[in-house]
N, C-alpha and C positions, 0 to 999 in steps of 0.2 A: 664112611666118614672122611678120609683119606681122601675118595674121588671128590667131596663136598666142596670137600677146605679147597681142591686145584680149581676148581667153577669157579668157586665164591673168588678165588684171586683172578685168577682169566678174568672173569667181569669187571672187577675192577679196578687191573691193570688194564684195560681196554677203554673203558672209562675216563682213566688217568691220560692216558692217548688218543683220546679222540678230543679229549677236555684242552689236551695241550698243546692240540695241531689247532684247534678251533680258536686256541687264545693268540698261536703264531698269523695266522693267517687273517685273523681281525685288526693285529697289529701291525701288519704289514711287514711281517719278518719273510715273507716269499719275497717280494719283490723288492727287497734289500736284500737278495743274495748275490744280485747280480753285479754288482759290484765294493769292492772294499771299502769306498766313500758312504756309500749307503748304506753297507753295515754298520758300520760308524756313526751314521748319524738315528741307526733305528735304535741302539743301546745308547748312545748319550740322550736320546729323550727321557730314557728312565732315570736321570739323574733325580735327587742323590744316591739312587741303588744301582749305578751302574753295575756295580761290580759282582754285585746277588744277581741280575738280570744275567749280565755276560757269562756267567757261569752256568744258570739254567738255559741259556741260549745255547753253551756246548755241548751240554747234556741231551739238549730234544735233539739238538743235531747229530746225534751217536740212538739214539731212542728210535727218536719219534718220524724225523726228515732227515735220514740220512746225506746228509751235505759232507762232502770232502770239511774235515778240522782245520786245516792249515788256512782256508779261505777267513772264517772266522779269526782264528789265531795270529793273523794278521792285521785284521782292524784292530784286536787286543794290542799289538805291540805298539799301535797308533797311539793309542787310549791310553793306557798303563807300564808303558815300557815292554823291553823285555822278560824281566824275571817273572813281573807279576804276571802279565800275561800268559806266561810258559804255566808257570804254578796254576793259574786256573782251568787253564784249558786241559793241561795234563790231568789234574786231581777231576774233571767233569768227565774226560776221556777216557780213563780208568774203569770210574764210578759205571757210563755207561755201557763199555765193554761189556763188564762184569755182571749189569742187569742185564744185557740183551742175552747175554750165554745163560745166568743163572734161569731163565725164562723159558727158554730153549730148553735146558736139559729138564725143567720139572714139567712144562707143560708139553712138549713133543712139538711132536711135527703138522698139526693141525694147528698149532700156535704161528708154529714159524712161516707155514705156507698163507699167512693172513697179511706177513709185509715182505715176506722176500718170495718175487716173482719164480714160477715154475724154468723159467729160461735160464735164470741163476743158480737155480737150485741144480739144473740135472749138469749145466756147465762147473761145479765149481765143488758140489756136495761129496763127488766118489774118488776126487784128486785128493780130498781135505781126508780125508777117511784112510787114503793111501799113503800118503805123502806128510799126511798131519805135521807135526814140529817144526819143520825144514821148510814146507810150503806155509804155513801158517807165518812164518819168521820174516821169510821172502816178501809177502805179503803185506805185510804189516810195517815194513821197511822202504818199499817205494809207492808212489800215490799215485799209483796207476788203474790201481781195485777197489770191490766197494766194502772196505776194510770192514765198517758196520755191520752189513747184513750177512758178511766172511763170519763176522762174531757170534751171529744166529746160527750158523749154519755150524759151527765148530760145536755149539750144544745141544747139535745131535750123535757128534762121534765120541768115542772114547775116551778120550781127553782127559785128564783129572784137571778139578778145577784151579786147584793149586798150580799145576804144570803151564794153565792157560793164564793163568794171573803174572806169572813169569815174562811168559813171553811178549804181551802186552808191552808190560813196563820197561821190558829191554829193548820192543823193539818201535813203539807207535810213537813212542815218543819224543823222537831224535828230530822227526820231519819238523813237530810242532816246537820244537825251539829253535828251527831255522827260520820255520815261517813268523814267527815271533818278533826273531832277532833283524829279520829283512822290515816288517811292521815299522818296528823300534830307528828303522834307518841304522841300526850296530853295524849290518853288512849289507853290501848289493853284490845282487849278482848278473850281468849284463846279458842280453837274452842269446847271446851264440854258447854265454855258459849255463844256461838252462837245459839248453837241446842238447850240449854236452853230457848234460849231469844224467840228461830222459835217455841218452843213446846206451850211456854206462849200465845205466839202471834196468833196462829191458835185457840187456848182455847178460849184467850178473843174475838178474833173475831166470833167465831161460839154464845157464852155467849151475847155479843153483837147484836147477828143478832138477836138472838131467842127472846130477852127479853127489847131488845133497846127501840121500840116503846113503852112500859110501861111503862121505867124509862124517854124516853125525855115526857112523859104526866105527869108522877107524877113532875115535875120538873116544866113544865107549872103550875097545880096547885097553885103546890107554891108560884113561882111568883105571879101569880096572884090574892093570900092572900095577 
C-alpha cells in the first residue's frame, strides 16, 4: 500500500512538472530568462495577477527549471519594490527548497536521478554526505552552485528535515534581498565590486570547506559548556 501511495505521487508530481515546464515554455518564460528586461516584461503580461504569476514563476524556478533566484528576484525589485519582492521570492524559494528535499527523501534516488544529472550527482552527492551543514551553508550563501538540484541531492543524506529547513532560511536568503534591493535601484553595486564580492566569496568558500568541520565542533563544545 505504502509502495502504491509513493507511485501514485511520483506520477503525479511528475505530471505537475511536465504540466508546468509545458505551460513555461508555451509562454515564453525560457527565453525571457535571458535577460532582466524580459523577465519583466514576461510577468507584467499576467497583469492583474502579477504577483500570483511572479511567485509561481519562483517556485518552477527552484522545481521545475532550475534558474539561479536572484535573476528573477531582480525583475521583482523592478516590479514591486524591495520588500515585496524579497517576501515572495523568499516565501517561493523556501516553499521549493523544501519540496525538492521533501521529494527527495520520500521517493529516493530514482526520483532525483530524473532532474539532477549523473555529473552533478557523483561531483557534489559524497561531499554533501560528508561535509553536510557547513558545506550545505557555504552553498547556499554564494551563487556560484546549483543551489536547487544541491536541495535534491541533500534528500538523500541524513539530514533531518528540520535541520535543512534552518538552514535554507538563514542561509538562501540573504542573496535574494540583495538581488531585490539592486532591482528596486535601493543599492548599486559597480562591476569591479562584483568581482570583488565573487573573489571573496570563492576564498571563504574554499576557507570554509577546508576548516568548516572544526569550527562547527569547536562551536558544539562550546555550547555544550
Amino acid at each position: 500500500m505504502k509502495r502504491h501511495a509513493w507511485g501514485l505521487t511520483l506520477a503525479l508530481t511528475i505530471a505537475l512538472l511536465v504540466g508546468g515546464a509545458l505551460f513555461l515554455y508555451l509562454t515564453g518564460f525560457f527565453q525571457a530568462i535571458g535577460s532582466m528586461e524580459d523577465m519583466r516584461s514576461y510577468i507584467e503580461r499576467f497583469t492583474p495577477y502579477t504577483h500570483l504569476v511572479y511567485f509561481l514563476v519562483q517556485l518552477a524556478s527552484v522545481v521545475i527549471a532550475p534558474i539561479p533566484s536572484n535573476i528573477t528576484a531582480l525583475a521583482g525589485g523592478v516590479l514591486f519594490g524591495t520588500w515585496l519582492s524579497f517576501f515572495l521570492t523568499a516565501l517561493a524559494v523556501v516553499s521549493g527548497s523544501m519540496l525538492v528535499f521533501a521529494l527527495a527523501r520520500g521517493l529516493g534516488r530514482s526520483f532525483v536521478d530524473r532532474f539532477v544529472s549523473k555529473k552533478i550527482s557523483e561531483k557534489y552527492l559524497d561531499v554533501i554526505r560528508r561535509k553536510r551543514d557547513i558545506f550545505l551553508a557555504l552553498v547556499f550563501l554564494f551563487p556560484f552552485f546549483p543551489d536547487d538540484l544541491i536541495c535534491a541531492l541533500a534528500g538523500l543524506t541524513d539530514i533531518p528535515a528540520h535541520r535543512f529547513f534552518v538552514l535554507v532560511v538563514s542561509t538562501r536568503l540573504w542573496g535574494l534581498l540583495v538581488a531585490s534591493a539592486i532591482g528596486d535601484s535601493a543599492i548599486s553595486i559597480p562591476l569591479w565590486g562584483m568581482i570583488l564580492i565573487g573573489i571573496a566569496g570563492v576564498l571563504l568558500f574554499a576557507i570554509g570547506l577546508r576548516y568548516g568541520d572544526k569550527w562547527e565542533e569547536m562551536l558544539f563544545e562550546k555550547f555544550r559548556k
